[in-house]
C-alpha positions in Angstrom: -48.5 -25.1 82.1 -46.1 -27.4 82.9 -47.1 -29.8 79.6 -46.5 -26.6 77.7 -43.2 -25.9 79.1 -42.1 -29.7 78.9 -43.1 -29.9 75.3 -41.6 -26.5 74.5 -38.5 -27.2 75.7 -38.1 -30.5 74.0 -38.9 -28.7 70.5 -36.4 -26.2 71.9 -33.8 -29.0 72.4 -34.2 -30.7 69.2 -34.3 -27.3 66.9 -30.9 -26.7 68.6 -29.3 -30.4 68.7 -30.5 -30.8 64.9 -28.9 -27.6 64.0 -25.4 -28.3 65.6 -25.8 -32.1 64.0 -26.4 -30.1 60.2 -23.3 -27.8 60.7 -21.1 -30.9 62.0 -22.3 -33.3 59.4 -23.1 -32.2 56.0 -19.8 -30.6 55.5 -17.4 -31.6 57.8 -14.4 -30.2 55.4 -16.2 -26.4 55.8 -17.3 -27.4 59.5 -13.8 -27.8 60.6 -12.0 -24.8 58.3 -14.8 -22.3 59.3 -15.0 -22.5 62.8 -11.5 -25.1 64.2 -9.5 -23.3 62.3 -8.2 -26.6 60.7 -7.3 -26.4 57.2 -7.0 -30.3 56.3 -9.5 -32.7 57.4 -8.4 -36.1 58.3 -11.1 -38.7 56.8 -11.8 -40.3 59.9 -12.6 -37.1 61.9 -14.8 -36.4 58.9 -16.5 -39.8 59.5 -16.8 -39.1 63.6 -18.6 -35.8 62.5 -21.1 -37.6 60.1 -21.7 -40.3 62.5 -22.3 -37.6 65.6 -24.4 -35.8 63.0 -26.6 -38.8 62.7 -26.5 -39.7 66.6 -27.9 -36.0 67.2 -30.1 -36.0 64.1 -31.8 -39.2 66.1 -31.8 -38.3 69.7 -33.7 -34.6 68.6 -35.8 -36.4 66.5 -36.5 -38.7 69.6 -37.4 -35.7 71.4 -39.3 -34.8 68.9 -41.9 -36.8 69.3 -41.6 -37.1 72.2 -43.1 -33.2 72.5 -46.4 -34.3 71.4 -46.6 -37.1 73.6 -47.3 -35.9 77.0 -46.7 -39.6 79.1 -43.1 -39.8 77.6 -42.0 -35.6 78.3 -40.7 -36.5 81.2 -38.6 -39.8 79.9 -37.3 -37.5 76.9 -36.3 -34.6 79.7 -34.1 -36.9 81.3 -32.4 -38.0 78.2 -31.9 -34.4 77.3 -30.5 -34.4 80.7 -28.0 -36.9 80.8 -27.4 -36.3 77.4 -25.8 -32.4 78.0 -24.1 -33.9 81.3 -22.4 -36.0 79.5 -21.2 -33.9 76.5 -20.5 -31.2 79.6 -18.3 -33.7 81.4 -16.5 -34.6 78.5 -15.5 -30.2 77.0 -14.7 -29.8 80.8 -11.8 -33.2 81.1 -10.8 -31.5 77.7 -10.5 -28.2 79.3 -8.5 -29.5 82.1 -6.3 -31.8 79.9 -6.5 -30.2 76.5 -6.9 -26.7 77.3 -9.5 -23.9 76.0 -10.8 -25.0 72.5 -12.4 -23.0 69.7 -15.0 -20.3 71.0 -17.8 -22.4 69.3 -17.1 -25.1 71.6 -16.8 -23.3 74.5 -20.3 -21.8 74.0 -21.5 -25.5 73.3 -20.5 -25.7 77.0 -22.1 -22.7 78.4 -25.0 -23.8 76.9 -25.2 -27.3 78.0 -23.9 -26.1 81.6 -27.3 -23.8 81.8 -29.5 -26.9 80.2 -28.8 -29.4 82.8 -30.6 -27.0 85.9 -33.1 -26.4 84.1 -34.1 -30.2 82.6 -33.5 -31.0 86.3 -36.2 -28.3 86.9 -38.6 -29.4 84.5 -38.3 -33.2 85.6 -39.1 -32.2 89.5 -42.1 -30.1 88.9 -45.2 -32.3 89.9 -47.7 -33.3 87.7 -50.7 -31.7 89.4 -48.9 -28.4 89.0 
């Protein structure tokens, strides 16, 4: 069960991350006026949003295959894990320093606040469970 769950959740995580990447990515122009609000897109914010696209695009494609692999589930888990704590960290200085963003990215938070208990839970079951 616990395989299943792992392997689950990584498919789970990269469906999601690879998702977010598309809408950042392969429009940045419609990305930003759609749901920031922001009219005008500076060209380097466009390039930040391609360049995260392509960091998420690899990291879910990481955990990808690391779903059918059932030695490295636990490896990709903790990535996953570090991976929303730090993205967390970072919209929660922003929220203290910057204020409340855009709705989108405060459920990006919410979502990445209830991921990090649970990839903690996943990495602490036992493997004879």
């Amino acid at each position: 069960m616990k395989d299943a769950l792992r392997k689950y959740f990584l498919i789970i995580s990269f469906l999601t991350v690879g998702s977010i990447a598309l809408i950042y990515g392969v429009s940045p122009t419609w990305f930003a006026l759609t749901f920031l609000g922001m009219e005008v897109l500076d060209i380097n914010i466009a390039h930040i949003l391609r360049a995260v696209m392509c960091l998420y695009l690899a990291l879910g494609t990481f955990w990808l295959v690391c779903a059918f692999q059932p030695k490295l589930h636990k490896t990709a888990i903790f990535t996953v894990l570090i991976f929303c704590s730090g993205l967390f960290l970072g919209r929660l200085i922003s929220f203290m320093i910057d204020g409340l963003p855009s709705i989108l990215l405060q459920i990006y938070a919410g979502i990445e606040l209830a991921v990090i208990p649970f990839a903690y839970w996943l990495l602490r079951l036992r493997d004879s469970e």
